[in-house]
C-alpha positions as CSV (number, residue, x, y, z in Angstrom):
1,X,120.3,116.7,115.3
2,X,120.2,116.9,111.2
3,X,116.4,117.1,110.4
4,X,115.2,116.1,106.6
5,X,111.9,116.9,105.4
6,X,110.3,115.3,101.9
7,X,107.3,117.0,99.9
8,X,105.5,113.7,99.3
9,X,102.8,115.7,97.4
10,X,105.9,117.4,95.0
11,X,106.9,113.4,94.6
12,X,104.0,111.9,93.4
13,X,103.4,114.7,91.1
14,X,106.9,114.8,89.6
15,X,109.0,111.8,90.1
16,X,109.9,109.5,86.8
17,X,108.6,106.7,89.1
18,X,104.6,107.9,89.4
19,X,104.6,109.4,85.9
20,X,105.7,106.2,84.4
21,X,103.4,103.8,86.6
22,X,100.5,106.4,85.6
23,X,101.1,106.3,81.8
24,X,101.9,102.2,82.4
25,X,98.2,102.2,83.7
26,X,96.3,104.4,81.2
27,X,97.7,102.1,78.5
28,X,96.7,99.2,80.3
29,X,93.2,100.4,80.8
30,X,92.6,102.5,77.3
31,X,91.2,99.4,75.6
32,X,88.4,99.1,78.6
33,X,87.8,102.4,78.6
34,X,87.0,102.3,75.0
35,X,84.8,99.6,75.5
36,X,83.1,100.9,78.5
37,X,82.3,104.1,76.0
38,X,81.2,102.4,73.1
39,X,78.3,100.4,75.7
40,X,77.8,104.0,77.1
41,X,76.8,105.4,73.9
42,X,75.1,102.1,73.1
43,X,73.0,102.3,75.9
44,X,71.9,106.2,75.2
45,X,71.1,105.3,71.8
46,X,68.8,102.5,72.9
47,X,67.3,105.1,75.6
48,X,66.6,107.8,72.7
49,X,65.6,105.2,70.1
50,X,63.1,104.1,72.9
51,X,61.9,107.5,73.5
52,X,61.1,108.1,69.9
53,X,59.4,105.3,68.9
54,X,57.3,104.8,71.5
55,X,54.5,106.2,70.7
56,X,54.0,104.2,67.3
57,X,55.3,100.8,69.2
58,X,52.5,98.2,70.4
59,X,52.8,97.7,74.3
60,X,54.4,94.2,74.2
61,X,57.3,95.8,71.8
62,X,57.6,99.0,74.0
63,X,57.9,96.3,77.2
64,X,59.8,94.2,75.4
65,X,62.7,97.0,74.4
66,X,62.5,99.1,77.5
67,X,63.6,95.0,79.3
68,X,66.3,95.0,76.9
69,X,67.2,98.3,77.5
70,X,67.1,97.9,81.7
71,X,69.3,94.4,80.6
72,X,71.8,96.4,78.8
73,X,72.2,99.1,81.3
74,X,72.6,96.7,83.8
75,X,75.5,95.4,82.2
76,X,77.1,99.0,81.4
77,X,76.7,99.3,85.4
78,X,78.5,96.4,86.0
79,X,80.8,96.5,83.5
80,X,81.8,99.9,84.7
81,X,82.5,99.0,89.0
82,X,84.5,96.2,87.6
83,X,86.1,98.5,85.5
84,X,86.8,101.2,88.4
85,X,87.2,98.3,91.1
86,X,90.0,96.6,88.4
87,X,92.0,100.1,87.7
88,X,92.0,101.4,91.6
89,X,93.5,97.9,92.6
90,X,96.2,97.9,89.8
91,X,96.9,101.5,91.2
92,X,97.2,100.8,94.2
93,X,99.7,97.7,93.1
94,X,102.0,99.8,91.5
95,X,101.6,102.9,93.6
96,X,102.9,100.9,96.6
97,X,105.7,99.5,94.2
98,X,106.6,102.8,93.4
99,X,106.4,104.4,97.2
100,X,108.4,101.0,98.5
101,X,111.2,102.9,95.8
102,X,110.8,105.9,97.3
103,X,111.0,105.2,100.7
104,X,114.2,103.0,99.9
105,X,115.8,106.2,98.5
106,X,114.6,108.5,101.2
107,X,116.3,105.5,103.7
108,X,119.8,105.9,101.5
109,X,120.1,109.5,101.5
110,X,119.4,109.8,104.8
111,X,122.2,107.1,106.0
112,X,124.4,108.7,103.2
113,X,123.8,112.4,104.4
114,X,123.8,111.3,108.5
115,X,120.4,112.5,108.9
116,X,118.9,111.4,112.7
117,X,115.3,112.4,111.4
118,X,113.4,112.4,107.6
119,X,109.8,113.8,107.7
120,X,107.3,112.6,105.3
121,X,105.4,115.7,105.5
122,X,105.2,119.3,107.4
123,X,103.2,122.3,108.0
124,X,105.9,124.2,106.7
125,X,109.5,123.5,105.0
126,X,112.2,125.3,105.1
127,X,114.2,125.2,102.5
128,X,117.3,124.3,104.3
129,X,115.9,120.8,105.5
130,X,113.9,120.0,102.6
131,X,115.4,117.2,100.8
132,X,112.4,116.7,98.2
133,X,114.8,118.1,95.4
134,X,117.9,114.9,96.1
135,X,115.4,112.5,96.4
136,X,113.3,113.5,92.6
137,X,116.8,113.2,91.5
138,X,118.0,109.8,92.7
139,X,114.5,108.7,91.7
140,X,114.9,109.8,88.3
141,X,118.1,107.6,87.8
């Protein structure tokens, strides 16, 4: 029985595939992140402008920006799980693109090499069946 083992962990840390898809997704979401910032910052500076004049504002201007300021951290809030719910689901798009890849190449080396048994993971490795090193490289072309 020929017995393959495949460091998934090594694979998503080092293959083309994952690096690409990451950098692919950081572009993507780099303009939104920005943004998300800029209303961060625009929120603190509302908080600390609120703070400090306080004490010279009358109550209906005190109510009136600590409202705008509950408005606009409301929006920062929701902004932001839209934001996190939007990048983990194009993640998890192009992950899965990128392990359906994988696990096609895994499938060819082990019909090209006659293996009767490819492990996707293992308490320990020996060298001699790990197979981690053939599959980076067919990955990488």
């Amino acid at each position: 029985m020929k017995v393959g083992v495949v460091n998934t962990e090594r694979i998503f840390r080092e293959a083309a595939p994952y690096k690409a898809a990451q950098t692919k997704i950081e572009q993507e979401f780099a303009k939104r992140q920005k943004d998300l910032e800029s209303m961060a910052v625009k929120v603190k500076n509302m908080a600390d402008k609120l703070d400090k004049d306080a004490a010279v504002l009358s109550e209906s201007d005190r109510n009136k920006r600590q409202r705008e300021l509950v408005e606009a951290d409301k929006d920062f809030q929701r902004t932001q799980r839209e934001f996190k719910e939007d990048l983990n689901q194009r993640r998890n798009e192009e992950m899965a693109n990128v392990i359906d890849r994988t696990n096609r190449v895994i499938k060819q080396i082990a019909e090209a090499e006659k293996y009767d048994l490819v492990l996707q993971e293992a308490v320990y490795i020996s060298p001699r069946v790990d197979i981690t090193d053939k599959v980076l490289k067919a990955l990488s072309k």
